[in-house]
N, C-alpha and C positions, 0 to 999 in steps of 0.2 A: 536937820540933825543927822550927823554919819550912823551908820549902819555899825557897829561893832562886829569883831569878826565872829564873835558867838551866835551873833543873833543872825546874821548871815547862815551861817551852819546852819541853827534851828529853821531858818527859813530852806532853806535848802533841801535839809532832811523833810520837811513837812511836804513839800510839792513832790518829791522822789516816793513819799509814803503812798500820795492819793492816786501817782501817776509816772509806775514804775517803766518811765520813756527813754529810751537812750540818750535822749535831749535831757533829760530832770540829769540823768546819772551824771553825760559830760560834764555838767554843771558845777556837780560834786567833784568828779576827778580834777578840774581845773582850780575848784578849792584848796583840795588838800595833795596838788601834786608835788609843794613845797616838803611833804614829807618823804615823797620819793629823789629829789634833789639832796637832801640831807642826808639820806641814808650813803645813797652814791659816793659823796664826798669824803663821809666818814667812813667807809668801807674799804677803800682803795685807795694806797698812797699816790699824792698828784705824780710822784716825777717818777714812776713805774708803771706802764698797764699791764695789766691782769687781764683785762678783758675790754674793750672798749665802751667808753661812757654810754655811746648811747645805747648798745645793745645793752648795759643792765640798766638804763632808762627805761626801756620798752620794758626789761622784766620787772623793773620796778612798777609800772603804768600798771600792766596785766595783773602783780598782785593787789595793788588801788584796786583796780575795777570788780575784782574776784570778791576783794574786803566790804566795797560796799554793797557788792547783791547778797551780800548771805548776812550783814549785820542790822538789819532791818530785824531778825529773828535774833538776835544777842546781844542787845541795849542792855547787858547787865555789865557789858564791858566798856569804858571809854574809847571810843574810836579810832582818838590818836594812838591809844597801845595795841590795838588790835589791829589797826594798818600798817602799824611799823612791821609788827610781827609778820604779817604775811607778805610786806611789800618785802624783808627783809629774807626771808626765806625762802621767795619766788627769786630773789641774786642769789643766795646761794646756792640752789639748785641747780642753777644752771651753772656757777663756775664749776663744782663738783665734776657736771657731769663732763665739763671740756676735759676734765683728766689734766692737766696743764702740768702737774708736778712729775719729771721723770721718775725711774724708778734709782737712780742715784744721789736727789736730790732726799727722795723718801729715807733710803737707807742713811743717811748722813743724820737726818734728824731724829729718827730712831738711836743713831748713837749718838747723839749728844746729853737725849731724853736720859739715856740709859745709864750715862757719864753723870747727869745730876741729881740721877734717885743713890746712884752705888758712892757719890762722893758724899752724899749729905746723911751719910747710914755713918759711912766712915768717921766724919766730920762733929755730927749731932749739928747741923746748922747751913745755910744753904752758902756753898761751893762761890768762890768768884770765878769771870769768868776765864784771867787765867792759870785755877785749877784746872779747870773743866778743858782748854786747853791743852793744857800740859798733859791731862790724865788720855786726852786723845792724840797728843804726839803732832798737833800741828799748834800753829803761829795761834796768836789771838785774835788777829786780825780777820785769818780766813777763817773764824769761829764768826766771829761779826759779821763776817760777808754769806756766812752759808745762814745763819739769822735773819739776815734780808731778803734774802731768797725766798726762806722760810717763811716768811710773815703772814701770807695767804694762807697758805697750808697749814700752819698751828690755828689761825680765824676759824677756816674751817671744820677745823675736826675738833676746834674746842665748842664750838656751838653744837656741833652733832653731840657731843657729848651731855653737852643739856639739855640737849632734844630739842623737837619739833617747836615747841611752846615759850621758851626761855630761852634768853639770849644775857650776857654777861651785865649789859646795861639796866636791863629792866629788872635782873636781878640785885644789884647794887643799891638801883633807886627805889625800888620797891614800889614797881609800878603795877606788880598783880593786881585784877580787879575783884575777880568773883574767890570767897570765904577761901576755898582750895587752892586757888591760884596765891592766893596772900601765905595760906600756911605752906606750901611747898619754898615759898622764894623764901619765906624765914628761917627755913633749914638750910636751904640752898646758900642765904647770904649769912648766916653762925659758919658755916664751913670756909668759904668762902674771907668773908670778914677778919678770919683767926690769919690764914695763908696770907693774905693783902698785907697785914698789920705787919708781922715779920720781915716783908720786902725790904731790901735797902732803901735808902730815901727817895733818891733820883726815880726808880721802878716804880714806888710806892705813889709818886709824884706824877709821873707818868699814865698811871691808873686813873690817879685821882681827877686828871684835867681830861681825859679821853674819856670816861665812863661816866662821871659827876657832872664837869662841868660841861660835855659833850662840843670838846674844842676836835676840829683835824689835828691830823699828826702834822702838819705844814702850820697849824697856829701853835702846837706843843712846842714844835722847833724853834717857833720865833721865842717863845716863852724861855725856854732853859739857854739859847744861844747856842744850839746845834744844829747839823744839818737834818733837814726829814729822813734823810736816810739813814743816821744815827736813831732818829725818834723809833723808826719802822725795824731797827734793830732790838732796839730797848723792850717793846711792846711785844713784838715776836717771842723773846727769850721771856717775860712775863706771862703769856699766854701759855707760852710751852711750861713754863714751872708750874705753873696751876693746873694745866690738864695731867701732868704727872702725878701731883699731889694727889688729886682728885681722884682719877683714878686707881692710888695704892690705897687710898680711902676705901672708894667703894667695894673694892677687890678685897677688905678686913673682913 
């Protein structure tokens, strides 16, 4: 009779418990290193590096191995969410800390930001994008291309924005585990929830299959019949209108 991969786990975890060996741990890492693979994938558009796969392999591995020595003490949290979070956060750390966005690339998306909170004051409703163009005096095009650019750089500083603990998706899914962790994402996704609903369709759509159904932006793309780097545009200017929202919210 096959082994189920649950009960693989339980076995797993039970020999890691009696006989905390670097051998019992590899054992686990080589389990669940499918969720460092996943993250990777969904993190970085295939046909742009940010960073090379396999150095946020290794930091994906290093937050794995981090996750399972200290969650032997926190079984009140499901594992899979508590390794994504750390494997997830152990890449961002380190692209953060390469600095990789010039300081021109920075200033540009600061005025776009700035172009869609002062257009949607104006407007009562969110700006397309060539308002938001036109209100910055270039092309549409290279609003799209400086979007693309952008698409790390709004990941990242929309995550920082929800801190350490909370990432966009497990806020969505409602994957909190422990009573706090559930009541913070249910604020988090009422605010959240209200902004999403309002997106255009295509954004809205965009959301839905990147966050829900945890598709890459290279299976988004096959999905709508555009290029990835149309997807890594869409997702970019989505990211960036929430972390604006978000924080003129917090800033009430």
């Amino acid at each position: 009779m096959a082994i189920t991969d649950n009960a693989r786990a339980d076995m797993l975890w039970e020999a890691y418990a009696r006989d905390r060996s670097v051998e019992n741990r590899n054992e686990l890492v080589l389990h669940y290193v499918y969720l460092v693979r996943n993250i990777v994938y969904r993190l970085l558009p295939v046909y742009k590096g940010y960073s090379s796969y396999d150095d946020l392999l290794s930091c994906g591995v290093l937050g794995l191995i981090d996750a399972i020595d200290k969650f032997a003490l926190k079984r009140d949290v499901r594992f899979e969410y508590y390794a994504s979070m750390r494997v997830k956060g152990e890449m961002i750390d380190h692209m953060r800390k390469q600095d990789w966005a010039p300081s021109s690339l920075r200033r540009k998306i600061q005025s776009i930001s700035a172009a869609y909170s002062d257009l949607e004051k104006i407007y009562a409703r969110t700006p397309t994008d060539k308002e938001v163009a036109d209100h910055l005096g270039i092309e549409e095009d290279k609003l799209h291309k400086i979007m693309d650019k952008a698409h790390m750089f709004n990941v990242l500083h929309f995550e920082e924005m929800l801190g350490d603990d909370y990432s966009l998706e497990y806020v969505v899914q409602d994957k909190g585990g422990t009573s706090e962790e559930k009541l913070i994402n249910k604020e988090i996704k009422r605010i959240l929830g209200g902004l999403i609903d309002n997106l255009p369709t295509k954004e809205r759509l965009v959301v839905t299959l990147y966050y829900y159904e945890e598709l890459t932006l290279k299976e988004i793309a096959a999905v709508l019949k555009v290029s990835e780097s149309r997807v890594s545009q869409i997702h970019s200017k989505v990211i960036l209108k929430l972390r604006t929202k978000m924080t003129s919210i917090y800033n009430e």
